[in-house]
N, C-alpha and C positions, 0 to 999 in steps of 0.2 A: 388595653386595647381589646375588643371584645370579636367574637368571629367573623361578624360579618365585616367591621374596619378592617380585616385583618383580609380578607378575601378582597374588598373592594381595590386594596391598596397593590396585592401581589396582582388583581386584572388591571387594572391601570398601569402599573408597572409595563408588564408584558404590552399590553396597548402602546403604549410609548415608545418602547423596544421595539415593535414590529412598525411604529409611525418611521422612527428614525431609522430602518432599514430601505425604506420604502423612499423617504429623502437621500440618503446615498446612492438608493438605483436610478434617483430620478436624474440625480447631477451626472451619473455617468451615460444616463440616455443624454443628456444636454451636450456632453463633449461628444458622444460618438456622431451624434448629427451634426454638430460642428465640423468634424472630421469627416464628415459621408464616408465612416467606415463602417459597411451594411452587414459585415460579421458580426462587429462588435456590438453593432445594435438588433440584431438578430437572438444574441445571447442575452441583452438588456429588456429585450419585450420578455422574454421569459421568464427574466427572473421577476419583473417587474408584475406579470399575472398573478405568480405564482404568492409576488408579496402582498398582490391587494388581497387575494382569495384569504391569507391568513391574516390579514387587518383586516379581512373583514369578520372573523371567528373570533376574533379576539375581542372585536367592539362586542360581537351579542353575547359572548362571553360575559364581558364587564357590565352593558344593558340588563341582561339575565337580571345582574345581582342590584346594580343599583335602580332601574325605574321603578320596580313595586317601592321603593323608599319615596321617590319622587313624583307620584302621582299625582300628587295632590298640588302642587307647587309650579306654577307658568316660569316658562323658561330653562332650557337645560342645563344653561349651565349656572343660573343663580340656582335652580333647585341644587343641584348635587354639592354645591358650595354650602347651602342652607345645612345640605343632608349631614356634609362630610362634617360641618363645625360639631354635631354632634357626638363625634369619634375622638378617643384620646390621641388619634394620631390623624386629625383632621389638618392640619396643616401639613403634614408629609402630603394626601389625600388632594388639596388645594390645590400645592405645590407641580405633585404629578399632572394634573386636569390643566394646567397653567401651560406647562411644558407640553402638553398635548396637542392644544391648540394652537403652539405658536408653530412645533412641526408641522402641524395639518397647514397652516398657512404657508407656512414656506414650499410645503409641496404642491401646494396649488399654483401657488406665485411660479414654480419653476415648470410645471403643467403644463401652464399658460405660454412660457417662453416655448417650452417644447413643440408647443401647437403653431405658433409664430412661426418659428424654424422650419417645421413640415411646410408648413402651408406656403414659404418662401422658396422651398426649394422645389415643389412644386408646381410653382409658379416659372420659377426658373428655366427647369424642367417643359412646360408645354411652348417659352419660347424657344427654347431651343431648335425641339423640336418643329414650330413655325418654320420656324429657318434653314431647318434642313427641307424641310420639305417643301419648302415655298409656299405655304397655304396661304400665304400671304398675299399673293396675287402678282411679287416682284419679277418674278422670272419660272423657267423649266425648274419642276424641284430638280434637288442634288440628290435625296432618297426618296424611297417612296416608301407604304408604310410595310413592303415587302423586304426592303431593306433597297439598295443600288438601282436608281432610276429606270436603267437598262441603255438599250444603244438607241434610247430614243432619238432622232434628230434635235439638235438644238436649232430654237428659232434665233439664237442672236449668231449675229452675222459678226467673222474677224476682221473680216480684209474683202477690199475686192481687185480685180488685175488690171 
């Protein structure tokens, strides 16, 4: 194996490493919005910044070393396949770029659910609030956006004598 297979494989590696930490933060952002527990997802956005900022050092990391290989060759990942089979340890090389992508996939795939989830709850969220407030045009709201309607009069009538 010669330096550069040798470098290509230890940043791929780490690339992977940082993809599947980055899939772990994403499954537990998924259960904490599951659970509207907004501690826990408080601690999950952060770590979850802090893991793309370092996927993303690690891709120009790995890019650094392998696009001058692959300039010449359309498509990224047939080029670095092309590149790596030239490596005595191109199939380890393969193998990592494999496993890379199928994490990148699943982290989007779970992204995607995470963005579902916000955006339902969300939703949920502004009827709610409809309803408290009555923007809805049903009745006297029950709050207002001050919080307690006040000693407004009610227009609906209980009883009469």
């Amino acid at each position: 194996m010669n330096v550069t297979g040798q470098r290509l494989a230890e940043a791929l590696a780490d690339e992977v490493a940082s993809m599947e930490l980055l899939a772990e933060i994403l499954q537990r952002e998924n259960l904490a919005l599951i659970d509207r527990d907004s501690e826990v997802l408080q601690q999950v956005t952060a770590d979850k910044n802090h893991a793309l900022k370092v996927q993303s050092q690690k891709n120009a990391l790995r890019r650094s070393i392998s696009d001058p290989l692959t300039a010449d060759i359309e498509g990224e990942q047939q080029a670095l396949e092309v590149v790596f089979q030239q490596f005595s340890n191109g199939d380890e090389l393969i193998a990592l770029l494999r496993r890379f992508k199928d994490i990148a996939a699943e982290c989007q795939q779970v992204n995607r659910s995470n963005g579902r989830l916000i955006a339902r709850q969300q939703q949920h969220t502004q009827e709610a609030l409809a309803v408290l407030q009555r923007t809805d045009g049903s009745a006297d709201p029950t709050y207002s956006q001050r919080g307690p309607a006040g000693n407004t009069p009610s227009k609906r009538i209980l009883g009469t004598a």
